[in-house]
C-alpha positions as CSV (number, residue, x, y, z in Angstrom):
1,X,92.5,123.5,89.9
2,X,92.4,122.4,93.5
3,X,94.6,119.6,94.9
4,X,93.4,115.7,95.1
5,X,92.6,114.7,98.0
6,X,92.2,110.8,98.1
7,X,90.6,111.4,101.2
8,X,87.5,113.2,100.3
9,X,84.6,111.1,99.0
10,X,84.2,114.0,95.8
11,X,87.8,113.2,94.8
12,X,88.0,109.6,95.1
13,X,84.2,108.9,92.8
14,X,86.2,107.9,90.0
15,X,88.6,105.3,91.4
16,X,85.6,103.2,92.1
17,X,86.1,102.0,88.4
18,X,89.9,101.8,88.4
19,X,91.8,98.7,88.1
20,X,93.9,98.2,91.1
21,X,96.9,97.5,89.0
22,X,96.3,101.6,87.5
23,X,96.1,102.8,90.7
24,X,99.6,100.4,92.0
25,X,101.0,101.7,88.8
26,X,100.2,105.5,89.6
27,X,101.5,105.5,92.9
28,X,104.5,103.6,91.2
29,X,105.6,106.5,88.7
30,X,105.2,108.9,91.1
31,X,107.5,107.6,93.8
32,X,110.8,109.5,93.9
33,X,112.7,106.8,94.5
34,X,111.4,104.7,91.1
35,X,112.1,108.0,89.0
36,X,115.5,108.2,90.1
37,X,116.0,104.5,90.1
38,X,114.2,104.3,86.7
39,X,116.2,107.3,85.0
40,X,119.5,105.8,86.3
41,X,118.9,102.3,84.9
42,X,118.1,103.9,81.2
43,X,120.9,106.1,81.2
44,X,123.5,103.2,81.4
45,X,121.6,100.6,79.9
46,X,123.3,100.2,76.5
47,X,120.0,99.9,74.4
48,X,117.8,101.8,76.6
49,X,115.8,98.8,77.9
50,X,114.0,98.4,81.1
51,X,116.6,95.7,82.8
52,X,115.5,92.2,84.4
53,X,116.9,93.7,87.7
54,X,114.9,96.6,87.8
55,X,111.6,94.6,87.2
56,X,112.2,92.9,90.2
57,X,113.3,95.5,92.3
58,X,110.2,96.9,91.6
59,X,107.6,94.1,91.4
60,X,107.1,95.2,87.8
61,X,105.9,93.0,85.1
62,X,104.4,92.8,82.4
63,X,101.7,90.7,80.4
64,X,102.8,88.8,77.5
């Protein structure tokens, strides 16, 4: 399977229909940084919740 490339116009077709906030959200998960961050914060959260802090570290939140 070859690699995607956001830059070719064959690659980037189906994006035209994405919502912005799955694309920010995609780019989100696969940040280094957030995966480290995010495993860290659940492995000493006592109840295994996403924490208040983290949210706004990361400009994360969520609908009601």
């Amino acid at each position: 399977m070859p690699e995607f490339d956001w830059r070719s116009p064959d690659s980037s077709k189906g994006l035209g229909n994405a919502e912005i906030t799955h694309i920010a959200w995609e780019g989100l998960r696969m940040n280094v940084d957030y995966q480290w961050d995010y495993e860290t914060m659940i492995a000493n959260s006592p109840n295994g919740e996403v924490t208040e802090e983290f949210r706004r570290r990361w400009g994360i939140c969520f609908r009601p």
